[in-house]
N, C-alpha and C positions, 0 to 999 in steps of 0.2 A: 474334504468331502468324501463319502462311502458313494461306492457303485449303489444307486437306486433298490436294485436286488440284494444286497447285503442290509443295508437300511430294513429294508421289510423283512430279511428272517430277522435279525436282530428285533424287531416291534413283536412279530410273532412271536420267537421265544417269550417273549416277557409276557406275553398277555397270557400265555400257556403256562408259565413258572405262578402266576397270579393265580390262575383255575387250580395247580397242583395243591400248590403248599398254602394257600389261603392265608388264615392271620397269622399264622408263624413267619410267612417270609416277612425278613428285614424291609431288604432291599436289595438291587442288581444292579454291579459296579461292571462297567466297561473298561479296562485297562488293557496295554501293549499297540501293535503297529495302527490298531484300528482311531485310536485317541492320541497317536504321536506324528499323524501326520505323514505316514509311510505305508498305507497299507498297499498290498499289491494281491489282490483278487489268486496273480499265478503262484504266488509262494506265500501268502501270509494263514494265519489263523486269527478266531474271531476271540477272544480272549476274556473269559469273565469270571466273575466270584460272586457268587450267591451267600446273601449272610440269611441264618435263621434264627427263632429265638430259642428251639429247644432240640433235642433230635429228633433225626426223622424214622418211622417205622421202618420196615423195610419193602412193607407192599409200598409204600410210600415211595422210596429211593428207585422200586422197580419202573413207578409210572412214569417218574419223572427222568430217567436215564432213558425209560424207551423213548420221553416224546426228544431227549437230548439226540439220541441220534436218528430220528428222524429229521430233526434238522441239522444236524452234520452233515449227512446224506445231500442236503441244500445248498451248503455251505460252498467257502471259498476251498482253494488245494489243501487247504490241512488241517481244514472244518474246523470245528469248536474244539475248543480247551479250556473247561472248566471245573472250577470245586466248588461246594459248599462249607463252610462253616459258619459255627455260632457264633452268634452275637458278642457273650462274654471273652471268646480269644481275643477278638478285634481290641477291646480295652476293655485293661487294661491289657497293651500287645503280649501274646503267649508266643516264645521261641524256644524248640524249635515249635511249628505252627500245627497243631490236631486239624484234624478236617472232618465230617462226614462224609464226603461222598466225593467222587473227581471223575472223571472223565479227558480223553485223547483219542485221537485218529488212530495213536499203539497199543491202544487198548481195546478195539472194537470188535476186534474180531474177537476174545476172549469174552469179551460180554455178549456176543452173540451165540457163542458157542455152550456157555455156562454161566447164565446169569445169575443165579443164585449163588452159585461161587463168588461171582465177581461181586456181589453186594457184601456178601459176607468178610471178601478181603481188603477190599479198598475203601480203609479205613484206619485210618491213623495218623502220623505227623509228616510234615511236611517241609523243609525248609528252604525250599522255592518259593513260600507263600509270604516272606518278609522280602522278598523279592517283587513280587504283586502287589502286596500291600502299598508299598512305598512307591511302587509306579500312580497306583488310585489316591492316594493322598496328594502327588504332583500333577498328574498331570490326567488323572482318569474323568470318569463321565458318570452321575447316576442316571439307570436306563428306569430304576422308580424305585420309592420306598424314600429309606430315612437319607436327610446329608449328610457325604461322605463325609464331614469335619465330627458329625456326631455318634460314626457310627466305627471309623477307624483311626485308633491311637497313631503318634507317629512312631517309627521302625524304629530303633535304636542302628547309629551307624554301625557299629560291629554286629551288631545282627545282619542288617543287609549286607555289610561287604561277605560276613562268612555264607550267607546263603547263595553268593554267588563267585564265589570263590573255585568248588568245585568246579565249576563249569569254564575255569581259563586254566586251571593250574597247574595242566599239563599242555599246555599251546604250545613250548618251544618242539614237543613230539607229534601233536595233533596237527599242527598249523597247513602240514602240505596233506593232509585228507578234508581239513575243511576250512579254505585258506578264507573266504570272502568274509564266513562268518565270524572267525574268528579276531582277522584282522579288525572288521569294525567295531565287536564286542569289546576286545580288548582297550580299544580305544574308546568307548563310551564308559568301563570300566576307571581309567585315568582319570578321566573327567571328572567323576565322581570324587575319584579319590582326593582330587588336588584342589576343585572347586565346588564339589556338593552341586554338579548337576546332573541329574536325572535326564537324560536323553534315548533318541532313538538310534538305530545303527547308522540313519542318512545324519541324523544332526552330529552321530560321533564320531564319525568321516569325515565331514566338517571341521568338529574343533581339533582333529588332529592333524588336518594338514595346515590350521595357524598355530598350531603350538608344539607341534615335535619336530625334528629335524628334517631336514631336506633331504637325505638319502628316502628318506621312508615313504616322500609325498604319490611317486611313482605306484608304488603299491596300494594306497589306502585308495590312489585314483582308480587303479584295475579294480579293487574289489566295490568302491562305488559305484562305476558300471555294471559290474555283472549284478549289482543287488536291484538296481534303479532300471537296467534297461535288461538284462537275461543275456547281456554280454556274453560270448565266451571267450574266456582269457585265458591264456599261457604265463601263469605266473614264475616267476623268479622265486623259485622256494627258498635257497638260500637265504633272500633277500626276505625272504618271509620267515625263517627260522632267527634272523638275526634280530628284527622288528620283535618278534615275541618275546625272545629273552629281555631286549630291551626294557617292553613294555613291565613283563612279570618285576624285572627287578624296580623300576619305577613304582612301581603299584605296590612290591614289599616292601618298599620303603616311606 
């Protein structure tokens, strides 16, 4: 269940996204913490993909980024995160993924400051978006338009593991700058790789303390605290630098 006040921007966006883009828009898939059963108001973002059927003008991209952060503005700690693409990427799937338009909480103040620049640049491929895709095909939400089964091809598995590969493949270096994240990522990452399931950082905290070794359970426990409750922990970096090698070679193999 969404906080009541998340619930209704999420309605608003969409009824707003419906006034923008009219019969071009597809549909409005909800995917990440919000549809996986982990969202947290103090750390999460609201997570979506707008699909359309043709492109969009750029008076076009401008209305609709300004009413986007207006509701970011609304939003949870790290507001909305979302892209639009066309219909035809979706299927059959194009990797890496084109986009029209995206939007982040890191991008705001740039599109505040220059937006016309910012429509003009942000614009092109994506390969986080076989990463999304594959979230809405398991386990996402349509907030309206077409069903997801009709509207998104499945990911091919080397396309998703590569699109999220950058984001672990320097963990045994990263790990003691962003130890909570990495450690459950990492571990939801396994998951995938050894049994094809798509989870969240609480469900892959979970499957890694039944299925990796008992030195490691200490640690995956600190950082599901700090994720679940805003703990703060005194991590055993070692003990988190030794976990990530672990995992990475697990995972290349």
């Amino acid at each position: 269940m969404l906080p009541k006040e998340t619930e209704n921007l999420i309605n608003e966006f969409t009824e707003k996204s419906k006034d923008i883009l009219g019969d071009n828009l597809v549909g409005i898939y909800l995917h990440g913490s919000a549809v996986m059963g982990c969202f947290n108001p103090g750390k999460s973002d609201i997570d979506l993909i707008i699909v359309v059927n043709n492109p969009m003008t750029d008076k076009v991209k401008k209305e609709y980024l300004d009413m986007v952060v207006k509701y970011n503005e609304q939003g949870p700690a790290k507001g909305i995160e979302m892209s639009v693409v066309l219909k035809k990427v979706c299927n059959p799937f194009v990797y890496p993924t084109p986009f029209e338009t995206h939007f982040s909480v890191g991008h705001l103040n740039w599109y505040k400051e220059k937006p016309d620049e910012y429509i003009k640049a942000m614009k092109g491929e994506d390969t986080d978006l076989a990463a999304h895709f594959t979230i809405i095909n398991k386990r996402g939400k349509c907030l309206y338009g077409a069903p997801i089964k009709e509207v998104f091809a499945e990911v091919p598995s080397k396309d998703y593991m590569d699109s999220i590969w950058d984001d672990i493949a320097e963990a045994p270096e990263d790990i003691a700058d962003n130890t909570m994240y990495l450690t459950l990522n990492l571990a939801r990452v396994l998951a995938y790789k050894k049994e094809g399931l798509v989870l969240s950082k609480k469900e892959g905290g979970e499957w890694a303390i039944n299925n990796l070794p008992q030195e490691f359970h200490s640690l995956i426990t600190d950082a599901m605290r700090e994720y679940e409750e805003s703990a703060e922990i005194d991590y055993d970096i070692e003990l988190a630098k030794r976990y990530a090698e672990y995992l990475i070679n697990e995972i290349r193999g």
